[in-house]
N, C-alpha and C positions, 0 to 999 in steps of 0.2 A: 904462513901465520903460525907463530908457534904460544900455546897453551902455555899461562901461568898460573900460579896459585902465592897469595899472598894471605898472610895472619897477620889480622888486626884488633886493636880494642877501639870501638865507640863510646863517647860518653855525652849525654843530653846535657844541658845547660842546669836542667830544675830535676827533672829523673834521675833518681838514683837507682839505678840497673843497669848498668854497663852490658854490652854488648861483644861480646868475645867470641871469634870466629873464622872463618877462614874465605877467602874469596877468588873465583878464579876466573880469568877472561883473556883473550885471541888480543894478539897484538903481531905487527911487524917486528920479526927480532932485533935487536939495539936495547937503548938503556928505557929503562924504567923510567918516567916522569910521576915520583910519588904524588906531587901536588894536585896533578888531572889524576893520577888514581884513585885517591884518598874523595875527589867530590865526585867520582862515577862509585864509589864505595857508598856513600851519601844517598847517590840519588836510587841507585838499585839495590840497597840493601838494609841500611841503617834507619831509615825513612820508614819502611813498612814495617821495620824492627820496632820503631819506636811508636808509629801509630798503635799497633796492638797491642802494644803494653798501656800506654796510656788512654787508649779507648775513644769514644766520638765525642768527649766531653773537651776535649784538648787541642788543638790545634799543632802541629809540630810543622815545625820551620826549618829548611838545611843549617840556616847562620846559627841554629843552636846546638848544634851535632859537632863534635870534633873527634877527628879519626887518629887513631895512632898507628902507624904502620911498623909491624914487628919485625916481620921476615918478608922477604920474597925473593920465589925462583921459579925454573922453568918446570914445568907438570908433566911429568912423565908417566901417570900412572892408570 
């Protein structure tokens, strides 16, 4: 399994606070599938990114989150 790291922005449909950061996870080496990346980005990171910013007043749903994937490579570090 080898270790990657990827740099993305999030941004919620109605929240304005984008989400900029970096994220990294264990795959079979081969190609990147950004599309299964971008909703495992979603569900383990931008989701609790956005719940806390919006609070328990708010509901936050994945269909409102869109990921941009900036860079990725292999994590060496």
């Amino acid at each position: 399994m080898t270790l990657y790291i990827a740099q993305f922005t999030a941004k919620h449909r109605l929240i304005q606070v984008e989400e900029n950061s970096v994220f990294m996870w264990r795959q079979e080496s081969g190609d990147i599938d950004n599309s299964m990346l971008s909703d495992k980005i979603k569900r383990e990171s931008s989701i609790h990114f956005f719940n806390m910013i919006a609070g328990k007043n708010y509901n936050i749903e994945l269909e409102d989150i869109k990921v941009t994937i900036w860079k990725t490579e292999p994590f060496n570090g």
